[in-house]
N, C-alpha and C positions, 0 to 999 in steps of 0.2 A: 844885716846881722843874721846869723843862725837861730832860729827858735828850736826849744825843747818843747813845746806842744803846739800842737795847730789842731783847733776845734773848728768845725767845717756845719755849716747848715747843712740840710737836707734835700730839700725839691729847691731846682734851680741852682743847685750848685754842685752838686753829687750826682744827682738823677734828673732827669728829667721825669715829671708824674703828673705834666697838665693833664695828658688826657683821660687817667684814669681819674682825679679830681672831678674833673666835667662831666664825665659820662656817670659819678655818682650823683652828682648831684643834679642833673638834668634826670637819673633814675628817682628821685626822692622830689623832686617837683613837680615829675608828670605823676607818678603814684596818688600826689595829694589836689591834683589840677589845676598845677602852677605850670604860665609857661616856662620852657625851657631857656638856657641861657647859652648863648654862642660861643665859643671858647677863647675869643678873643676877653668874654667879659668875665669868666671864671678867672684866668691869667691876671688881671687885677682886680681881684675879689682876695687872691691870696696872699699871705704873709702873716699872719696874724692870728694864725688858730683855725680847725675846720668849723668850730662853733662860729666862728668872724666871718667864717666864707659861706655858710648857710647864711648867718645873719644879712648877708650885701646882696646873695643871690633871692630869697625872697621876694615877694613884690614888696613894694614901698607901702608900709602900713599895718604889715601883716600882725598880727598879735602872737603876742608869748607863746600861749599854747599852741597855736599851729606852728610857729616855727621850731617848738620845742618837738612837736611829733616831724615833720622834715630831717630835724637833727638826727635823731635817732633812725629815721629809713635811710639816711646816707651812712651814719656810724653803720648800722648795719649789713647794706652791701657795698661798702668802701672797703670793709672787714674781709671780704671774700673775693674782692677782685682790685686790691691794691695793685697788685702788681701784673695786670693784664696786657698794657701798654706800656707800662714803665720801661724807661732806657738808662743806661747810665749814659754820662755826657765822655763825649771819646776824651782819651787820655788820662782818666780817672785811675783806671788800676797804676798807672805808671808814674800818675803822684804819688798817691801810695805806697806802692813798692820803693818808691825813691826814700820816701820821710822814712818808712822802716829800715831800709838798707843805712841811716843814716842816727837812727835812733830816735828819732824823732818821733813822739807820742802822740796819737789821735784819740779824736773824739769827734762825735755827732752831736747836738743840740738844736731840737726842733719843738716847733710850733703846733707840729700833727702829734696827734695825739699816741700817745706813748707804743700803745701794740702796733700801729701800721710802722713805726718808727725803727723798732726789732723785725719787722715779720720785712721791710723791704730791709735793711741791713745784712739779717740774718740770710737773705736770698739773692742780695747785689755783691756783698762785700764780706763772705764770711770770714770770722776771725780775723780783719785787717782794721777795727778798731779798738781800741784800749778802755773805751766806756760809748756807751750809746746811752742819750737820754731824749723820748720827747716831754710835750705837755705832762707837768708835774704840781699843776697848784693844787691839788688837793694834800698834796705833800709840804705847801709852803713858799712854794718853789713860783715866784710869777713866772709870765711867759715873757720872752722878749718884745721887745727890747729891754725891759727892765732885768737890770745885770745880774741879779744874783745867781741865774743857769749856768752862766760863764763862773761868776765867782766859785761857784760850790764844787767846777770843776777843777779851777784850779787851786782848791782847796783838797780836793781830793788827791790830787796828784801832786799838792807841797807846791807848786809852780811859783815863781812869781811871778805879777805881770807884765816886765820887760821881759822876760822867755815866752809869751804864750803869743799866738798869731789867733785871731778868729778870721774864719773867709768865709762869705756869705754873698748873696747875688742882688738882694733888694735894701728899699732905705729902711727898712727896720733891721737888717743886718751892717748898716752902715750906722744906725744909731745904739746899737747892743754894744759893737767893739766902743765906739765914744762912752757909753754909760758905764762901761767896763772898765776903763784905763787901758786898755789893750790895744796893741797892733789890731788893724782889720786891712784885709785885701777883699775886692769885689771882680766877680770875676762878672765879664760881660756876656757871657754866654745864656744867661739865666732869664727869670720871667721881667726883666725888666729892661726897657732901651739904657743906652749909655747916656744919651742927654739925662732922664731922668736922675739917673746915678750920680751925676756930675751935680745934675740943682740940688740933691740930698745931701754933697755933702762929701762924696768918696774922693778921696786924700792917693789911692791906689787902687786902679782898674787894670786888670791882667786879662789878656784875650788868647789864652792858650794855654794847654795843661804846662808846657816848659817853661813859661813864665811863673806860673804860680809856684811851681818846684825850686826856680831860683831864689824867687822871691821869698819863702820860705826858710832855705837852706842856705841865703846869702851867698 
């Protein structure tokens, strides 16, 4: 089928942003004389919020307060060198262009926190999304997997849930479209292998931007 909206994760599926991820947070565990973490172990550290990926990359044990001071030396040069390495993944602009050529309405919904979420959008993808949201609980708003990110946007754009697609690259993006009611496509290029994809659960794994455009646009 054709969808009228397709809400799209963020890292690992639009962008690739492991290695600025890593490089913040190996800057915020040497700062505080924590060792560093290899970017094989950042890469599954994420999904979940950068609060969740300090929390995994600490050592085991670590208490409140120091992880709470880490958090904030990574928010704050995560803040200024998001997008150092940042890539987008090939064939992005030309999903894109396709869903718009097509009317097809976008959206971003992410787990990082709200400013890095505009400041790489705003500098990967200007004006080619319809709303961009990240982490929003202080607003009410949980994080995914819990559906209500998804709901509230297709609440804002009148959608219903057989119109909307979610596509996202990991099993919490394989568990948002299920908590959702919604179509979910995972595409395999992202932080996760496709066996895992497969034990989580994903119903549709796409390994190229022209798949994902069909799949999409039926």
């Amino acid at each position: 089928m054709s969808y009228k909206l397709a809400i799209f994760d963020l890292d690992g599926t639009l962008l690739n942003t492991i290695r600025d991820l890593a490089d913040s947070v190996n800057y915020a565990l040497e700062k505080n004389g924590f060792p560093k973490r290899t970017l094989e172990e950042v890469t599954k550290f994420v999904g979940n919020g950068i609060r969740q990926l300090v929390v995994r990359a600490v050592p085991k044990g670590t208490d409140e307060h120091m992880t709470d001071v880490v958090f904030e030396d990574f928010k704050e040069y995560y803040g200024k060198h998001c997008a150092d390495k940042t890539e987008k993944y090939p064939g992005i602009d030309y999903v894109l262009d396709s869903l718009h050529k097509e009317r097809c309405r976008t959206a971003v919904i992410s787990n990082k926190a709200d400013y890095a979420v505009k400041i790489l959008c705003d500098d990967f993808f200007p004006g080619k999304f319809d709303a961009v949201y990240g982490e929003r609980e202080s607003m009410g708003i949980k994080k995914k997997p819990d559906p209500q990110a998804v709901l509230a946007v297709l609440d804002e754009f009148k959608t219903d849930r057989k119109d909307a697609v979610y596509i996202g690259d990991s099993e919490v993006d394989i568990a948002t479209a299920k908590n959702a009611g919604v179509d979910g496509i995972i595409v395999s290029w992202g932080f996760r292998e496709k066996e895992i994809l497969i034990q989580n659960g994903a119903e549709c794994i796409v390994d190229t931007s022209q798949e994902l455009v069909d799949k999409i646009l039926g």
